[in-house]
C-alpha positions as CSV (number, residue, x, y, z in Angstrom):
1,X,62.0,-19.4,36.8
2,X,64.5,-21.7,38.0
3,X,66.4,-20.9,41.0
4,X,70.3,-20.3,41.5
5,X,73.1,-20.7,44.0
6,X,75.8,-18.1,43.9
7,X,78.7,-18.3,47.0
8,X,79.3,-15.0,48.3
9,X,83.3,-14.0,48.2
10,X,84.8,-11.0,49.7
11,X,83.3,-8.5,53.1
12,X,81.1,-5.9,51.2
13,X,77.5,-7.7,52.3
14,X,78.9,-8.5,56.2
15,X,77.2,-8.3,58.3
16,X,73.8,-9.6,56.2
17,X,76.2,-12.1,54.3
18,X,79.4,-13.8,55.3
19,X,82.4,-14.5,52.7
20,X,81.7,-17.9,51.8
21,X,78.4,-18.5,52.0
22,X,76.0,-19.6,49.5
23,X,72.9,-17.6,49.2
24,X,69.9,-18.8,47.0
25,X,68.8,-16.4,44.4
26,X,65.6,-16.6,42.0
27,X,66.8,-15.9,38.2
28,X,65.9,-12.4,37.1
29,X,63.4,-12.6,33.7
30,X,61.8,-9.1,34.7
31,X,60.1,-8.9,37.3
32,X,59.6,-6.0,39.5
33,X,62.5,-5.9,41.7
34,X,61.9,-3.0,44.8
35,X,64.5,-0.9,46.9
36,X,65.9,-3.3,49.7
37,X,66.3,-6.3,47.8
38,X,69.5,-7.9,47.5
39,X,71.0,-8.6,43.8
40,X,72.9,-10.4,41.8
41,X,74.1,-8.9,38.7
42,X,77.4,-8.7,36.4
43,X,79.8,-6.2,36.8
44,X,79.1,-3.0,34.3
45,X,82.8,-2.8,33.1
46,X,83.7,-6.2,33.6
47,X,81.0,-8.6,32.5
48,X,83.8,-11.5,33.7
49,X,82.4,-10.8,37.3
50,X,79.2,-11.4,38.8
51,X,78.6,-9.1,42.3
52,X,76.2,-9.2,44.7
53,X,74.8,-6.0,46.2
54,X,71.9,-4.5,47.9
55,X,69.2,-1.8,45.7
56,X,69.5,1.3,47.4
57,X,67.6,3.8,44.8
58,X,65.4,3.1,41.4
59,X,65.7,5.7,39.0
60,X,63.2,7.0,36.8
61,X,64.8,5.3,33.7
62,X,64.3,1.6,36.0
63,X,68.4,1.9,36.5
64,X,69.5,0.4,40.2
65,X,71.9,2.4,42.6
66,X,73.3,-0.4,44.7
67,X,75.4,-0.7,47.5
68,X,76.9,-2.8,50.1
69,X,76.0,-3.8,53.8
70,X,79.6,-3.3,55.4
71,X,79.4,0.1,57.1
72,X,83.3,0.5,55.8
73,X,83.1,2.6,52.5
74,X,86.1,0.8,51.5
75,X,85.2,-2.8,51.3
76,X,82.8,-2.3,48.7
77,X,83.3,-1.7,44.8
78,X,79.5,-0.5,44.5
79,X,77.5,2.6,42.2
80,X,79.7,5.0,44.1
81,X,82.3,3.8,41.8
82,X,80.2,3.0,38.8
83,X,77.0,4.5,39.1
84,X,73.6,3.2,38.5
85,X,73.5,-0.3,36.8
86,X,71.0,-1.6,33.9
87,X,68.7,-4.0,35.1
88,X,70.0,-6.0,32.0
89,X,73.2,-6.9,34.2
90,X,70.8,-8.3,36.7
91,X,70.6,-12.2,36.7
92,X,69.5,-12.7,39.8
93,X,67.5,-11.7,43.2
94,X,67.6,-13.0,47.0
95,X,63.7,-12.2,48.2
96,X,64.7,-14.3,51.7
């Protein structure tokens, strides 16, 4: 597994991650990932953008429910608009 930098943009991780900042993320080749963890994965309607959220809930079926940090519900496009997401969109994880 090779590791990968991705730089966070927007306010829907504050106050865990700042817009800007460049967070180090281990590739995703299938390995267990756990409720907690912080993700990187593409976008399920718009595989042009890559998002970074947090797992929230694992489903039965091994789909994630993932959310933002920011307490504001509206600085964060996250599975309350588009639901669970296939850990196929996943590409990578932050364990730090």
């Amino acid at each position: 597994m090779k590791n990968i930098q991705v730089v966070v943009s927007g306010h829907s991780m504050w106050p865990v991650l700042d817009d800007g900042q460049v967070i180090e993320c281990e590739e995703y080749v299938g390995q267990e990932l756990f409720i907690g963890e912080i993700i990187v994965f593409l976008h399920p309607f718009n595989s042009n953008l890559t998002i970074i959220k947090r797992i929230q809930k694992i489903n039965q079926e091994g789909d994630l429910w993932v959310v933002g940090d920011n307490p504001d519900p509206t600085s964060s496009e996250d599975s309350h608009n588009f639901g669970f997401v296939s850990k196929n969109n996943v590409l990578g994880i932050n364990r730090g």
